[in-house]
GUTI-684840 format. One record per atom (N, C-alpha, C): x, y, z; residue in three letters; residue number from 0; atom name. Coordinates in nm, 2 decimals, decimal comma, always signed. Each point is the difference from the previous one (the first is absolute). Layout:
N
       X       Y       Z   aa    i  at
       X       Y       Z  ala  NUM  CA
...
//
This chain:
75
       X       Y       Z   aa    i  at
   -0,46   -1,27   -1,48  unk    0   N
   -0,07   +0,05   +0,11  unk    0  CA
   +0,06   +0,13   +0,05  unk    0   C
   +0,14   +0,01   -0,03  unk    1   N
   +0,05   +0,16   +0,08  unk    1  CA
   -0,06   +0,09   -0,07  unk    1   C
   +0,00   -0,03   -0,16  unk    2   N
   -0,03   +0,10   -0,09  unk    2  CA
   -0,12   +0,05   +0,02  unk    2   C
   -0,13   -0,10   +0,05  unk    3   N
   -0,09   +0,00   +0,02  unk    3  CA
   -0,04   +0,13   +0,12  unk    3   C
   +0,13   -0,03   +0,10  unk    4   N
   +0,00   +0,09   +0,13  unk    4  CA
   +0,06   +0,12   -0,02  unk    4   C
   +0,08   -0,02   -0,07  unk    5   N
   +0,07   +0,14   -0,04  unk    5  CA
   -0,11   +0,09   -0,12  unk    5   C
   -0,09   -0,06   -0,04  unk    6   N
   -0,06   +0,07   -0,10  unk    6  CA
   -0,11   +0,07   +0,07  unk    6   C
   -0,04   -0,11   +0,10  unk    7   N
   -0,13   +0,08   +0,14  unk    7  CA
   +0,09   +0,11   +0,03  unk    7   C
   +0,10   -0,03   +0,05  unk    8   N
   -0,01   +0,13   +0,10  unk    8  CA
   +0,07   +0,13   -0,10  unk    8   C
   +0,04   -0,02   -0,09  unk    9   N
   +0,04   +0,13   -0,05  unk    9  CA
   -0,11   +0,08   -0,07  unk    9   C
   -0,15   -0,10   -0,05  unk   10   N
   -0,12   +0,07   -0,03  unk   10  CA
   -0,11   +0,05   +0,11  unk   10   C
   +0,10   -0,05   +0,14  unk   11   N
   -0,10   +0,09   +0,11  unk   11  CA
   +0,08   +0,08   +0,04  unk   11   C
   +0,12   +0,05   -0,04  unk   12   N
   +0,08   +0,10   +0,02  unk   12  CA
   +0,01   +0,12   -0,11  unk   12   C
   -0,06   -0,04   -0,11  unk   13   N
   -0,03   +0,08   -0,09  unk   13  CA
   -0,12   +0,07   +0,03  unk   13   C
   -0,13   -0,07   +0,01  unk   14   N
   -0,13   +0,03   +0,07  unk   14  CA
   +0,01   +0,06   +0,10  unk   14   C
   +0,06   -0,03   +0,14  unk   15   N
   +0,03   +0,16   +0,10  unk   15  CA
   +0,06   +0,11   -0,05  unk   15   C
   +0,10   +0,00   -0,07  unk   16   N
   +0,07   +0,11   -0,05  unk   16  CA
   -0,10   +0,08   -0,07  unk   16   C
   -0,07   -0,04   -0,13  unk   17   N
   -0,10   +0,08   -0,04  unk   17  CA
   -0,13   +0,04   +0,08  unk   17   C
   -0,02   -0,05   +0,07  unk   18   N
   -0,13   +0,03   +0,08  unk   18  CA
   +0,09   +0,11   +0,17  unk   18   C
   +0,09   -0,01   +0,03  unk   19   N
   +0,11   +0,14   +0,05  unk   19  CA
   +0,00   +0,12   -0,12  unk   19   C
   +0,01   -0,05   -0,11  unk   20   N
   +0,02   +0,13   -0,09  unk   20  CA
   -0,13   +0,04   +0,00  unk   20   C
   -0,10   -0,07   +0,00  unk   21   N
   -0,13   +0,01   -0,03  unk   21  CA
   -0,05   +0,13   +0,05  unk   21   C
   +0,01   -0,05   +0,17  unk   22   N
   -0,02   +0,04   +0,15  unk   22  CA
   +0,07   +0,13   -0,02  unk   22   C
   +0,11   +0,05   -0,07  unk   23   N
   +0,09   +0,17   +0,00  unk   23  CA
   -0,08   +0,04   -0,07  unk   23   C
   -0,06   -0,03   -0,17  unk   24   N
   -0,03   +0,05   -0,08  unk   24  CA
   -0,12   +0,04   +0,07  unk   24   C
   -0,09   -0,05   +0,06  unk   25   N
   -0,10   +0,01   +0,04  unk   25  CA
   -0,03   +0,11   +0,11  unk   25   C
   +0,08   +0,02   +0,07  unk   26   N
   -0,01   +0,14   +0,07  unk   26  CA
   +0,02   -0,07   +0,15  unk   26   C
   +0,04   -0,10   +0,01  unk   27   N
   -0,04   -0,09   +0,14  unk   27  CA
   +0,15   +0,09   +0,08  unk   27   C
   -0,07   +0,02   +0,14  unk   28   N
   +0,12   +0,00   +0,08  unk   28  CA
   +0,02   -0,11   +0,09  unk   28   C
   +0,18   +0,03   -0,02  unk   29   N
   +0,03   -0,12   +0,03  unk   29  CA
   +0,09   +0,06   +0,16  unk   29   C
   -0,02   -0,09   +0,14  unk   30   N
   +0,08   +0,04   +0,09  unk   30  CA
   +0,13   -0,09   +0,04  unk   30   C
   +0,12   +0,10   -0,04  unk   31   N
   +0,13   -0,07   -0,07  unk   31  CA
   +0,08   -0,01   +0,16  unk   31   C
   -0,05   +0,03   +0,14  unk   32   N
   +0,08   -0,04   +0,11  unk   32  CA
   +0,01   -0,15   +0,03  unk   32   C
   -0,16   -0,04   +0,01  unk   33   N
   +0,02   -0,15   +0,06  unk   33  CA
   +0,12   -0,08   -0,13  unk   33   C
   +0,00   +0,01   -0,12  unk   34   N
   +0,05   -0,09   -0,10  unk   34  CA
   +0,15   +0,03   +0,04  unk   34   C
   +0,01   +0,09   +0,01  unk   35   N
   +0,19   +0,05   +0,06  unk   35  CA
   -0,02   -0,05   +0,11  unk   35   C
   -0,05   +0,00   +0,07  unk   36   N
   +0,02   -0,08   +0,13  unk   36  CA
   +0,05   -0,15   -0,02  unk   36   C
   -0,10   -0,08   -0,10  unk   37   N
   +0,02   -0,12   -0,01  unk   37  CA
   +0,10   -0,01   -0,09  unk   37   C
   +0,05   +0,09   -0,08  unk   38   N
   +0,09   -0,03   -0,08  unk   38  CA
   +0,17   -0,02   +0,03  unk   38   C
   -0,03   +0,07   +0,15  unk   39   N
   +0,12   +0,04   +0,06  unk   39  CA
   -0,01   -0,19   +0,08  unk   39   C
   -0,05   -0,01   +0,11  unk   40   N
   -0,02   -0,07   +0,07  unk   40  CA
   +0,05   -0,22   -0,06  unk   40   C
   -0,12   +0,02   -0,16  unk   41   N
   -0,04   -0,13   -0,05  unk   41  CA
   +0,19   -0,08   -0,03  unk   41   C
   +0,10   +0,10   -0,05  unk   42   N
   +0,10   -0,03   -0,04  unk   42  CA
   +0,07   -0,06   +0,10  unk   42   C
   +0,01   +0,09   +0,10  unk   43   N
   +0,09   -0,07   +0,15  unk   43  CA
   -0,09   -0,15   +0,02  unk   43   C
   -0,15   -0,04   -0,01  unk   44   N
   -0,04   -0,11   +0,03  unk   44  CA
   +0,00   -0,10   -0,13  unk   44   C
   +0,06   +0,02   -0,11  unk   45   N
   +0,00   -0,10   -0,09  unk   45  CA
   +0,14   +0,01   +0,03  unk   45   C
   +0,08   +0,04   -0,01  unk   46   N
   +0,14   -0,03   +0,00  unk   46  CA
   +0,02   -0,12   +0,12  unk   46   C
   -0,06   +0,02   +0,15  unk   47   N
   +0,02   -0,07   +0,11  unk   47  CA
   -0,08   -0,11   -0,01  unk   47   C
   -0,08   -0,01   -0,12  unk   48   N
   -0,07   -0,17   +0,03  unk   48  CA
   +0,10   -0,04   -0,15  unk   48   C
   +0,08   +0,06   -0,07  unk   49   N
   +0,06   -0,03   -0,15  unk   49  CA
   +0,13   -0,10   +0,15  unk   49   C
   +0,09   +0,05   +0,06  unk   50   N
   +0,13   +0,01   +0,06  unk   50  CA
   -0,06   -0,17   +0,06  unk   50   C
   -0,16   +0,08   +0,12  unk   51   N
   -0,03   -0,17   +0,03  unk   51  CA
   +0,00   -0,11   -0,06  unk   51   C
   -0,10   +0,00   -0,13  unk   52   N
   +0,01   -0,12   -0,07  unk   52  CA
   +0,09   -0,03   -0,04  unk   52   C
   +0,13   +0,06   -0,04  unk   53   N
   +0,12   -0,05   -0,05  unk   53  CA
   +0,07   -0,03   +0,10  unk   53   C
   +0,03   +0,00   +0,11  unk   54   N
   +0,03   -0,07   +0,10  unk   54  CA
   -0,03   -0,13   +0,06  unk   54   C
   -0,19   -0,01   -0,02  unk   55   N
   -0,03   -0,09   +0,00  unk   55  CA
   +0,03   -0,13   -0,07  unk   55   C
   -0,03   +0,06   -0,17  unk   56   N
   +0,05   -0,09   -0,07  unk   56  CA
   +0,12   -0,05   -0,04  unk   56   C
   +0,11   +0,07   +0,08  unk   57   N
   +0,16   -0,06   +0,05  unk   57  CA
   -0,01   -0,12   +0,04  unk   57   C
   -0,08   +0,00   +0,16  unk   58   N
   +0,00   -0,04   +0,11  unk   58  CA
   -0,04   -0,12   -0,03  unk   58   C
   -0,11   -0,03   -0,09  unk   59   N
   -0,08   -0,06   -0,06  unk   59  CA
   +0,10   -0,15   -0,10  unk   59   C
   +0,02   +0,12   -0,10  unk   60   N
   +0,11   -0,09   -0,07  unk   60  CA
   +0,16   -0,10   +0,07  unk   60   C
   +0,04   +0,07   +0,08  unk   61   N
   +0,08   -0,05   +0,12  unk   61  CA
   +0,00   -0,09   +0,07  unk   61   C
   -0,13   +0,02   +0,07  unk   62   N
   -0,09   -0,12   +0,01  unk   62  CA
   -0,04   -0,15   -0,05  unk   62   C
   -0,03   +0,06   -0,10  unk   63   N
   +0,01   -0,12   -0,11  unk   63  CA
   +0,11   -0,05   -0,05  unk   63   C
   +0,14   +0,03   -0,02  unk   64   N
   +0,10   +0,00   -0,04  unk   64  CA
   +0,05   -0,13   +0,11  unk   64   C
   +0,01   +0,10   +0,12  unk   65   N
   +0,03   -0,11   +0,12  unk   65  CA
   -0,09   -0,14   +0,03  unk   65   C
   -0,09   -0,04   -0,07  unk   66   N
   -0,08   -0,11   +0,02  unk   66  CA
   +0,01   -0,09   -0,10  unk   66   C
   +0,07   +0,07   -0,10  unk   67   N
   +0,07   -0,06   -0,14  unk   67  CA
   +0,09   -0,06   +0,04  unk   67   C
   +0,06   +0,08   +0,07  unk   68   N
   +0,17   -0,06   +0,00  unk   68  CA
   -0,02   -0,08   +0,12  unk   68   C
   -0,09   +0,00   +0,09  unk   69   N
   -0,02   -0,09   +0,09  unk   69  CA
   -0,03   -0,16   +0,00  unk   69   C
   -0,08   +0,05   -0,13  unk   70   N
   -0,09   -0,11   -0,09  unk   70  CA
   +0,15   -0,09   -0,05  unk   70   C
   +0,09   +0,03   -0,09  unk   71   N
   +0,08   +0,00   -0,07  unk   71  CA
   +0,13   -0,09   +0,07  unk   71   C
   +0,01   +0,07   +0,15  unk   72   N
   +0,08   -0,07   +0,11  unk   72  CA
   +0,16   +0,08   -0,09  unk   72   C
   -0,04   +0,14   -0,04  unk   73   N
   +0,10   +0,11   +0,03  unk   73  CA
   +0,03   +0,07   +0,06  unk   73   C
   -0,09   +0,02   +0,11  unk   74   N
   +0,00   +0,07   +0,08  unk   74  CA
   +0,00   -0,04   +0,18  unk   74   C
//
């Protein structure tokens, strides 16, 4: 099944990339502020939900750990 997912998405990453090259060859203008804008911006917001979820899934694990050993009567 990953292969399956890994195979999707690398053939619709191939497919945009050619159809961007398409779009140059073609004479299209392209307006390259808003994309810097987002390009600047998207990194500070995936890094801050990357930091969240791994904190989460600390908290998470921890959690569970302590109900183990609670379970266990080691704790």
């Amino acid at each position: 099944m990953k292969l399956a997912v890994g195979t999707s998405l690398f053939i619709i990453a191939v497919k945009s990339l050619f159809g961007f090259v398409g779009d140059l060859q073609g004479g299209e203008i392209i307006d390259w502020k808003p994309l810097m804008k987002q390009k600047i911006s998207t990194p500070v917001i995936s890094a801050d939900r990357i930091v969240t979820s791994l904190k989460l899934s600390i908290l998470m694990a921890l959690y569970k750990l302590s109900q183990a050993l609670e379970i266990t009567g080691y704790f």
